[in-house]
C-alpha positions as CSV (number, residue, x, y, z in Angstrom):
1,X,-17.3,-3.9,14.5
2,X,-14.5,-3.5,11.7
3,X,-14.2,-0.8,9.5
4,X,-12.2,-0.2,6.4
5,X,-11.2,3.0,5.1
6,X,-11.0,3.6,1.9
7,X,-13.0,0.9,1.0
8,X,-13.1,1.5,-2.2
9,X,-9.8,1.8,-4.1
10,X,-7.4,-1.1,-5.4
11,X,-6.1,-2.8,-2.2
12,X,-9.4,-1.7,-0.3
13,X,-11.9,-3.3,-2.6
14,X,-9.2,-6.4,-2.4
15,X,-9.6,-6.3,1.3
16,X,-13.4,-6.0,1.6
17,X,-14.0,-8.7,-0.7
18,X,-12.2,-10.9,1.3
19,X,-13.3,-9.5,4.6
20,X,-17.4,-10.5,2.9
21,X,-16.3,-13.7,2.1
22,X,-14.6,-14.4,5.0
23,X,-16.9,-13.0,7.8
24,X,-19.8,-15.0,9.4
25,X,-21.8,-12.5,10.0
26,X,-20.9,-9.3,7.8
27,X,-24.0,-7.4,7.9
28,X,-23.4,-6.7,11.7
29,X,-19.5,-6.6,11.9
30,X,-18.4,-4.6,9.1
31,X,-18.6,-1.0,8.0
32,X,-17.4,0.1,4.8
33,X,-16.4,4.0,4.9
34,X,-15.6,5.2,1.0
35,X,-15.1,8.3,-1.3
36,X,-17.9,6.7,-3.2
37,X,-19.9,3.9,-1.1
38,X,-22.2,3.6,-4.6
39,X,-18.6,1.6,-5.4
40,X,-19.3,-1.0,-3.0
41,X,-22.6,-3.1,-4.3
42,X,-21.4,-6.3,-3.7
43,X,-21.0,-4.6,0.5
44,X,-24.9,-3.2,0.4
45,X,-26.2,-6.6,-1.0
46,X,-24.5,-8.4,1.8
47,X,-25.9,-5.4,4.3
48,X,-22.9,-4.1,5.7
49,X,-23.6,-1.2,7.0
50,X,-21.8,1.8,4.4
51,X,-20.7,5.5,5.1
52,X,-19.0,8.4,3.2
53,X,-15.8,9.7,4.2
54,X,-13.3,11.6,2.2
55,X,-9.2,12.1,3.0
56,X,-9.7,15.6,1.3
57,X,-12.8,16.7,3.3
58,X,-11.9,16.3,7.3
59,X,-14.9,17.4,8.6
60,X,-16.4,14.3,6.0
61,X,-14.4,11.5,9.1
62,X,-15.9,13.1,12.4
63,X,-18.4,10.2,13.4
64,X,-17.6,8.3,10.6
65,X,-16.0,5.4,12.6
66,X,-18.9,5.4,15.0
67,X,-19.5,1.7,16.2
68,X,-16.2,0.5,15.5
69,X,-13.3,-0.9,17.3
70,X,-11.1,-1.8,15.3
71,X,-10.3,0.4,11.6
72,X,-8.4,-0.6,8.8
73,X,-6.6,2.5,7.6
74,X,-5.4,2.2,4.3
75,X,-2.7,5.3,3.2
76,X,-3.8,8.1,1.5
77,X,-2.3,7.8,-2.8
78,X,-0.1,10.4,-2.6
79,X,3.8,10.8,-2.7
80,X,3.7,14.1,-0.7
81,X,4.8,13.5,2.7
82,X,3.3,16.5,5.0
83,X,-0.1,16.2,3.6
84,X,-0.3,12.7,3.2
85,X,0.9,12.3,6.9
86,X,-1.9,14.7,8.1
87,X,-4.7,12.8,6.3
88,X,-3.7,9.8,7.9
89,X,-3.3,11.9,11.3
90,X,-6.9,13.1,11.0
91,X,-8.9,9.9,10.3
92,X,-6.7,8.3,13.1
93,X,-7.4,11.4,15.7
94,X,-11.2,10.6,14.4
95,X,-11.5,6.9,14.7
96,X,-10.3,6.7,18.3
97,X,-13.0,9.6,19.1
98,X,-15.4,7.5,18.2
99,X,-14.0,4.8,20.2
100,X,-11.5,2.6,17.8
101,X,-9.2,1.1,20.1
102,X,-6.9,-1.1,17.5
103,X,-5.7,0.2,13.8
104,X,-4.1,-1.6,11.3
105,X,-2.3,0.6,8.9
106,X,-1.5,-0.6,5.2
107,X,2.2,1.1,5.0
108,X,4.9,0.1,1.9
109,X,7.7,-2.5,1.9
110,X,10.5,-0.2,1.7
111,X,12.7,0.5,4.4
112,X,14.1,-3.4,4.2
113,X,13.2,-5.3,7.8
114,X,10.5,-5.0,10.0
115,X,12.5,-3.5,12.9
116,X,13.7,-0.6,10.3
117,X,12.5,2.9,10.8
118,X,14.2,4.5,8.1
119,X,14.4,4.6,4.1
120,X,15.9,7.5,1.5
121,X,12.4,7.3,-0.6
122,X,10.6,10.2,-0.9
123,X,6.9,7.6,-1.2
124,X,7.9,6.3,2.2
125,X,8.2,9.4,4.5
126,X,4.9,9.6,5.2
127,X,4.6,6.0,5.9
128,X,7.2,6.1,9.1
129,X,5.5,9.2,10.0
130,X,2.5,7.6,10.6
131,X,4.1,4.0,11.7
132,X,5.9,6.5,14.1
133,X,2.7,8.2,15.5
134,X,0.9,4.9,15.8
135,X,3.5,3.5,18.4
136,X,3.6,7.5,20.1
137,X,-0.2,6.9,20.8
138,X,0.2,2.9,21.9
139,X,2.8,4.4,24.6
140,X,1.0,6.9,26.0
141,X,-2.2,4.6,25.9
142,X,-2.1,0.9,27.0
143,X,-5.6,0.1,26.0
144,X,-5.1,1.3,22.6
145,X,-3.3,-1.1,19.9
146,X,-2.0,-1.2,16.0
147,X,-0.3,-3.5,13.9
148,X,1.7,-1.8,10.4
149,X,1.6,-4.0,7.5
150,X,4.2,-3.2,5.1
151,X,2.5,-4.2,1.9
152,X,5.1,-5.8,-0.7
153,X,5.1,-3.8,-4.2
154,X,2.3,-4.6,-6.2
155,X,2.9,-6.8,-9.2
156,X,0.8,-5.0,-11.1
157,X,2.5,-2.1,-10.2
158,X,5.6,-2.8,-12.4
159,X,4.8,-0.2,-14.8
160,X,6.1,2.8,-12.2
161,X,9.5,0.8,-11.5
162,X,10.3,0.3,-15.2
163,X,9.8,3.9,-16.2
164,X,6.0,3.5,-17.2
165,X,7.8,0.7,-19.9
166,X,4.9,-0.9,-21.8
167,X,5.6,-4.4,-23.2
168,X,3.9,-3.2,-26.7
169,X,6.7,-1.0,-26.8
170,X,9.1,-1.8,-30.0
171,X,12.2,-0.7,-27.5
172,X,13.8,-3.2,-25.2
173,X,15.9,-0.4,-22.9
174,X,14.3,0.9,-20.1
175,X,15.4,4.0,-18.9
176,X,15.6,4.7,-15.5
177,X,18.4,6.2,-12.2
178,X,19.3,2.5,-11.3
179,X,22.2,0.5,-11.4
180,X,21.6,-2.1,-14.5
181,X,22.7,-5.3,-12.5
182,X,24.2,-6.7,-9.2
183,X,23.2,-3.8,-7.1
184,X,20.9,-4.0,-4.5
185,X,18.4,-7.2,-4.1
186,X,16.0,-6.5,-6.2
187,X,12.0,-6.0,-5.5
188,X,9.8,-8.8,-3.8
189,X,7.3,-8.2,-5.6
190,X,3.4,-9.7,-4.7
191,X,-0.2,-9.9,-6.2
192,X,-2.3,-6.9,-5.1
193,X,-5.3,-9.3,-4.5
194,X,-3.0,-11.9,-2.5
195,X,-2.0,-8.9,-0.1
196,X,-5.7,-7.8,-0.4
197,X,-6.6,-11.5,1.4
198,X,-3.6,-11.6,3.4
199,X,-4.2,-8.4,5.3
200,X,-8.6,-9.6,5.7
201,X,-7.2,-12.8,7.4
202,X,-4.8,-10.5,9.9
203,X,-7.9,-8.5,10.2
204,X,-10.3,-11.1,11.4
205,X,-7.2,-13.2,13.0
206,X,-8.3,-13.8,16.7
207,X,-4.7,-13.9,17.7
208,X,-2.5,-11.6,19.9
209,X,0.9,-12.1,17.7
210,X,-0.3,-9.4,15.4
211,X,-1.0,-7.1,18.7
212,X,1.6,-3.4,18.3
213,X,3.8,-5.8,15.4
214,X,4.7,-4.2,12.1
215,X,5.1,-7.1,9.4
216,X,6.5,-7.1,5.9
217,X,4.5,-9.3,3.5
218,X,6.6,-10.1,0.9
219,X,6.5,-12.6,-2.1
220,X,9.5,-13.8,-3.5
221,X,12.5,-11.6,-5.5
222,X,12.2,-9.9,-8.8
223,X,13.2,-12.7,-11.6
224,X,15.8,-11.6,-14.3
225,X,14.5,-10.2,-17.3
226,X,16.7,-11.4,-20.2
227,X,14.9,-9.6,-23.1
228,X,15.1,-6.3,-21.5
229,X,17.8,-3.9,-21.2
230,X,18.6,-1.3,-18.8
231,X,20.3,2.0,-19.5
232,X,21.1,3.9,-16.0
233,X,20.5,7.6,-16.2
234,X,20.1,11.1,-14.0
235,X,17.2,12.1,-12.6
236,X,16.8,14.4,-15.2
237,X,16.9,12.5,-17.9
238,X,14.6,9.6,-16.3
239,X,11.9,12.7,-15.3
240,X,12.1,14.4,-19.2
241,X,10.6,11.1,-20.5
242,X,7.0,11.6,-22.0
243,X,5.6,8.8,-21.0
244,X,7.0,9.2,-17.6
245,X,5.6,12.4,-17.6
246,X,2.0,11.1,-18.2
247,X,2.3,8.4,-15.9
248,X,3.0,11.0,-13.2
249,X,0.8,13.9,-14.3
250,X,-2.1,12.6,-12.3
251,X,-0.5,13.3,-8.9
252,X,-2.0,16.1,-7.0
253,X,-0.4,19.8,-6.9
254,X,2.1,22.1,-8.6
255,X,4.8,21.3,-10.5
256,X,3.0,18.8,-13.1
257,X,4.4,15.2,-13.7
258,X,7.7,16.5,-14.6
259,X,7.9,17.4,-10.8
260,X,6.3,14.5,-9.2
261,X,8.7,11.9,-11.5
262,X,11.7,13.8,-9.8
263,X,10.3,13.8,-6.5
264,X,9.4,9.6,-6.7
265,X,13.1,9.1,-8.5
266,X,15.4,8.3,-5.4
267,X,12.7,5.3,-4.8
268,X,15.6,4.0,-7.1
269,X,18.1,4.5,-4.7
270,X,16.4,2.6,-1.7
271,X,16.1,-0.2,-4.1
272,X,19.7,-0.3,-4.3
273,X,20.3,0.0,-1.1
274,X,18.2,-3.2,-0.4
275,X,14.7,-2.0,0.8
276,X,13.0,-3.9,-0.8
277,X,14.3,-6.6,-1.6
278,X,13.2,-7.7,1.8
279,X,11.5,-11.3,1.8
280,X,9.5,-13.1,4.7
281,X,7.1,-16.3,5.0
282,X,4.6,-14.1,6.4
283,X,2.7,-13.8,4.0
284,X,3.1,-17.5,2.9
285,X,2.2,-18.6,6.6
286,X,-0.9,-16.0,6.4
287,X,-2.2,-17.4,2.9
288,X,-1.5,-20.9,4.1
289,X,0.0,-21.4,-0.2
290,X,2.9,-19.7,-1.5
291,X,2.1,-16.6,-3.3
292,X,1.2,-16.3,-6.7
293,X,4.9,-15.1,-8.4
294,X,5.1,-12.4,-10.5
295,X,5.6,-13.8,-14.0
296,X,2.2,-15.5,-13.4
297,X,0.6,-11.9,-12.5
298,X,2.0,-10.7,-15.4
299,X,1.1,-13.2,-17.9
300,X,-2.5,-12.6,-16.5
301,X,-2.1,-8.5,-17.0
302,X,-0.9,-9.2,-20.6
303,X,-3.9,-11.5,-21.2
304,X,-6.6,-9.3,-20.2
């Protein structure tokens, strides 16, 4: 049996409706563990079997992954990096008690090439923490397996690179701690949904070559943006924005989204450094189509 965990968010609900539509038989090969299984209606009309878990509640995961071999862990939403690596710890610790012998992890495409283990950005810590402790546990244990997927930067997720800019917006400068032009190599940006499928064909993917791998999927390099200016600033200056400020105040603990927008600033400086600007045919050979690209995605956004 597969399981997914969280089933429920953004790139989960992706993954689990491709993972329905994809499976032969999902009513005896899936399990859906969620926050919220009421979420998942199109899963309980299909009768996969469902189960509540929550990241926040360890004591919610002991059993949870009962029946399954194989989970898809998908990283807690969180830029804190102890934490974050001890929720994924946790369910991990808890899925191979119940007999999970293979996890794919959802990581980030930062850190630039597969064989990388290291990046400057605070959001990514936690990531090669975890990445790290997955290959720990496959060398102490033969009979125990993981592939990392670095999932490219959402399309959608423009928003947080371009300091929460809106495109209603009667300003043209976005203000943000990067250099304006010809540093770096930009973001490969990809559709959320497209990474959503890609990862559900790994998933159900018979083959060995994804067997202890980490993969970058990847679409294809930012395109310029001719109407747009950008003004490089500090820290400082990018954090005391208001509407950087509300974009951020939802993150968890002390310190508000003053504090957090500080914390997720030197993201900027791994994109200069190249992180992600990282592109492979992975994703391409997975989809069997070229991704969708991300003035497409957009358009669509802006439509809606």
């Amino acid at each position: 049996m597969l399981a997914v965990y969280p089933a429920s968010g953004g790139l989960g609900s992706s993954i689990v409706s491709h993972l329905l539509a994809r499976s032969p038989q999902p009513s005896s090969s899936l399990l859906f563990v969620s926050r919220n299984p009421d979420k998942l209606n199109a899963a309980e009309e299909s009768g996969v079997t469902l189960r509540q878990a929550d990241y926040d509640q360890p004591e919610t995961l002991e059993g949870v992954f009962a029946g399954a071999e194989t989970l898809c862990l998908i990283s807690y939403p969180s830029i804190q990096i102890e934490h974050r690596f001890k929720s994924h710890k946790r369910a991990i610790e808890a899925a191979r008690r119940s007999g999970v012998n293979h996890v794919l992890y959802t990581s980030l495409a930062f850190a630039g090439s597969p064989e990388s283990t290291e990046s400057v950005a605070q959001v990514m810590q936690a990531h090669l923490l975890t990445e790290q402790y997955l290959r720990e546990l496959q060398a102490q244990d033969e009979s125990f397996s993981f592939t990392i997927v670095r999932e490219g930067l959402y399309s959608e997720s423009f928003p947080i690179y371009t300091a929460f800019y809106s495109p209603s917006s009667p300003s043209r400068t976005i203000r943000i701690p990067h250099a304006p032009a010809g540093a770096g190599r930009g973001l490969a940006w990809v559709k959320r949904d497209e990474l959503g499928e890609a990862t559900a064909r790994i998933l159900l993917s018979s083959s060995s070559e994804w067997k202890n791998r980490t993969v970058v999927l990847s679409g294809a390099r930012d395109p310029p943006q001719p109407d747009l200016r950008v003004e490089r600033v500090s820290v400082e200056e990018y954090a005391a924005q208001a509407q950087v400020q509300e974009g951020f105040a939802a993150y968890p603990g002390d310190g508000g989204g003053r504090h957090w927008a500080e914390k997720w600033a030197n993201a900027w400086e791994a994109i200069e450094r190249g992180e992600t600007g990282t592109v492979t045919t992975t994703m391409r050979d997975v989809l069997g189509r070229e991704p969708e690209g991300f003035e497409e995605t957009l358009t669509e956004m802006l439509e809606k």
